[in-house]
C-alpha positions as CSV (number, residue, x, y, z in Angstrom):
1,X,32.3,-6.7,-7.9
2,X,28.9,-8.1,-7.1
3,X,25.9,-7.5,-9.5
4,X,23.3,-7.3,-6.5
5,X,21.0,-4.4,-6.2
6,X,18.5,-3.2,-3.9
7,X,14.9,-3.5,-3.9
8,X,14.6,0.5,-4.9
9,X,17.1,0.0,-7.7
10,X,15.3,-3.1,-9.4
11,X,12.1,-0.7,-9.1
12,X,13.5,2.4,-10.0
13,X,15.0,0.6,-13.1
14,X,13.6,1.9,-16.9
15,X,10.6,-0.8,-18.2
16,X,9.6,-2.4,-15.4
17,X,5.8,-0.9,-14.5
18,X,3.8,-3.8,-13.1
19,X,6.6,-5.5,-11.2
20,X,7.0,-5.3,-7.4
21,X,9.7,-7.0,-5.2
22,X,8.5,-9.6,-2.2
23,X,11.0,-10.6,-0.5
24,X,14.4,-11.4,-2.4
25,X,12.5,-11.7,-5.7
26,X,10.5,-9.6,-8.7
27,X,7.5,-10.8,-9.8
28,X,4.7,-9.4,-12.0
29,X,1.8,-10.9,-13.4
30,X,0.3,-9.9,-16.7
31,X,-3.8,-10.1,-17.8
32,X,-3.4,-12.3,-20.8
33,X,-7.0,-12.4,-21.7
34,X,-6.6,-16.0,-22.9
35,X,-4.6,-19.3,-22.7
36,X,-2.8,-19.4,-26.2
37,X,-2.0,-15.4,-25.2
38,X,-0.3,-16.8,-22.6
39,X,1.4,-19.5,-24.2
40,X,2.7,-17.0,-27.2
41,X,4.5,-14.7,-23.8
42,X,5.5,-17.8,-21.8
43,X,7.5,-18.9,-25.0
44,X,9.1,-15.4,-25.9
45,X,10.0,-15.6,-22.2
46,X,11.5,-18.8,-22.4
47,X,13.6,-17.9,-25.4
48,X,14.8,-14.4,-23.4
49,X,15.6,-16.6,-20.3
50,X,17.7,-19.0,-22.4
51,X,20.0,-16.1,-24.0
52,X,20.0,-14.2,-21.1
53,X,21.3,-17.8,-19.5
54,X,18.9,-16.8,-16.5
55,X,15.6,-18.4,-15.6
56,X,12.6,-17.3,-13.9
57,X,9.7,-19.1,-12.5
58,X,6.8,-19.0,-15.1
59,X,3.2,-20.0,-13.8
60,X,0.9,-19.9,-16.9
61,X,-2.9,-19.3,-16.1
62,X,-6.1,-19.2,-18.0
63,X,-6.5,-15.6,-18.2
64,X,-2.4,-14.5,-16.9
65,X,0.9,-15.0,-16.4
66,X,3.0,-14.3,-13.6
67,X,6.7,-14.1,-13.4
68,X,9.3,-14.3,-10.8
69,X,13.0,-13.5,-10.9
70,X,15.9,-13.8,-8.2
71,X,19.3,-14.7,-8.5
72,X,20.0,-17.8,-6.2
73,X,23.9,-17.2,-6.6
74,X,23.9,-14.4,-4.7
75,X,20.0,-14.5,-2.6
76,X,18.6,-12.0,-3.8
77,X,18.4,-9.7,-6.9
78,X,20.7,-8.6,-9.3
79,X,21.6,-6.5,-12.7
80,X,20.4,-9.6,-14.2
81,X,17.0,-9.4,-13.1
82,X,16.5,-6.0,-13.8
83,X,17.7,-6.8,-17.2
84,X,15.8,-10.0,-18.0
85,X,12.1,-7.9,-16.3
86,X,12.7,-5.2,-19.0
87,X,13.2,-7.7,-21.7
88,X,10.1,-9.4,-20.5
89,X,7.8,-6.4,-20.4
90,X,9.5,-5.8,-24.0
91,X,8.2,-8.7,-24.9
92,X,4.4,-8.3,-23.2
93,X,4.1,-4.5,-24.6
94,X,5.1,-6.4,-28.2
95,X,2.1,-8.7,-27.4
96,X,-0.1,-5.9,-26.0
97,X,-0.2,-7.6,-23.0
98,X,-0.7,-5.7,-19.6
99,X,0.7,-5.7,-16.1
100,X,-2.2,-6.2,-13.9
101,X,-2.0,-3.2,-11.2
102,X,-4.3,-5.5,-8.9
103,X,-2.8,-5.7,-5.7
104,X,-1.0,-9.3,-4.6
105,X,-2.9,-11.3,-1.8
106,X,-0.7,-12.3,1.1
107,X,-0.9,-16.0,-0.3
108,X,0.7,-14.8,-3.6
109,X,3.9,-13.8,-1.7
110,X,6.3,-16.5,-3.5
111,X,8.4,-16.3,-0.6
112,X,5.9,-17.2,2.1
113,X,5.2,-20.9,0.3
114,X,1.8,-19.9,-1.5
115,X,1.0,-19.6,-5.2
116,X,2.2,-17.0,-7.5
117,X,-0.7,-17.9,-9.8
118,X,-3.9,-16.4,-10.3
């Protein structure tokens, strides 16, 4: 039985406000308000990833960080990206770190080959 889920399952999902799917990934990016913020989330992230034994892209900013996840196994998204975004926005709410509601720019679309930074 394949783990994949559509793009209104992953959104309809418990804890993940702030993320949005483009293409056959999630990504969200979160206002740190400064660098060592974002350091502090990009390493609870890290640790999450590495028990969850599933790995995002992480693109640490000045002022943000933005996450994507997608299970390459499969080419798209799964249970386990549902479940590693609502550990991650655990870990950003523990932080008081915010989802930044901004809308994405067509060049932050991961899957059209531009930046997923800010």
């Amino acid at each position: 039985m394949s783990d994949a889920i559509t793009a209104a399952e992953f959104t309809a999902g418990p804890g993940v406000a702030g993320w949005r799917v483009l293409g056959r990934s999630a990504v969200v990016r979160y206002g740190t308000g400064s660098f060592a913020t974002g350091v502090r989330f990009v390493m609870r992230i890290g640790v999450l990833a590495e028990a969850a034994n599933h790995h995002p892209d992480v693109d640490l900013r000045f002022g943000s960080v933005t996450v994507r996840t997608t299970s390459h196994d499969i080419g798209g998204l799964s249970r386990r990206d549902l479940a590693l975004a609502q550990e991650i926005s655990a870990a950003a709410r523990e932080l008081s770190i915010q989802a930044d509601p901004s809308p994405w720019a067509a060049s932050d679309n991961p899957d059209d080959g531009g930046s997923i930074g800010g």
